[in-house]
N, C-alpha and C positions, 0 to 999 in steps of 0.2 A: 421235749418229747423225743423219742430214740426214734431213730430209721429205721422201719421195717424191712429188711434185704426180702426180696422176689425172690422163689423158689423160679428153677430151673430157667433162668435167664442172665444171658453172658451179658456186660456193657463194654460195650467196643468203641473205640476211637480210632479210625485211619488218620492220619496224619503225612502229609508231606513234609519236605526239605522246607517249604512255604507257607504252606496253611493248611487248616483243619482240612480234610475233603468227606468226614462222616462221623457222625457220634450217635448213638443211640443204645435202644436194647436190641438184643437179639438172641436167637435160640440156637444157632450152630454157625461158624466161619467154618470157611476151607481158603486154603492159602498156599500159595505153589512157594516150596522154601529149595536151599540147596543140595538138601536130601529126599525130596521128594515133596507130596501135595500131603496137607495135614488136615485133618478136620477136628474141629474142635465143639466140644458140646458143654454144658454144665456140668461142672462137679471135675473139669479135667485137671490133670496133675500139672504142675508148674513149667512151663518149656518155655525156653528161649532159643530161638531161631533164624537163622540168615536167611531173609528173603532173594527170592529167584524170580527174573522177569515173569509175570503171567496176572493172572487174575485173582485179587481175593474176594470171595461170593460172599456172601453175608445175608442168614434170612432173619427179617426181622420178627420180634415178637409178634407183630398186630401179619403177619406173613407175605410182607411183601419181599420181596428177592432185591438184592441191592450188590451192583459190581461192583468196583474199581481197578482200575490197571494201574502196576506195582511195580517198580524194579527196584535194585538194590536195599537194605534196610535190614531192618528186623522185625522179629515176629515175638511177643512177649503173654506167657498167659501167667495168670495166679489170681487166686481167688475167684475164679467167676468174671475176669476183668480179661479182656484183649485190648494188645494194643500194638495197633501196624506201623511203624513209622519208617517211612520209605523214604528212599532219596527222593522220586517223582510217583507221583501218585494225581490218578485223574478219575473222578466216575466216568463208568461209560455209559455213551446211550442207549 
């Protein structure tokens, strides 16, 4: 049977240098990169991106708000897909 793809929901993976630190769905990131803080929603166009110390926010489908702190890395979207991979990456409390 085929996958039915979810309207208006991104799947995000933060990832560290070490391990996974988030995977799930969610409806918008915002991500502090070299040029500036980016937010991203469904349906956005393809970017690739240097992360910059800070925070990436991520709220989830079911609407819970979820942090992590970020440095060096990248920032990847396409297809409705994010994907964080930082050198160090922590949730916060």
């Amino acid at each position: 049977m085929a996958e039915v793809k979810k309207q208006n929901v991104l799947r995000v993976n933060v990832t560290s240098a070490t391990s996974q630190v988030w995977e799930g769905e969610a409806v918008s990131v915002v991500a502090r990169t070299t040029e500036g803080e980016i937010g991203i929603l469904p349906g956005h166009t393809p970017v690739l991106a240097s992360l910059a110390e800070g925070e990436v926010r991520v709220k989830t489908a079911d609407g819970k708000s979820i942090v992590a702190n970020a440095e060096d890395g990248f920032l990847s979207v396409a297809n409705d897909l994010v994907t964080v991979l930082a050198g160090e990456a922590i949730l916060a409390e």
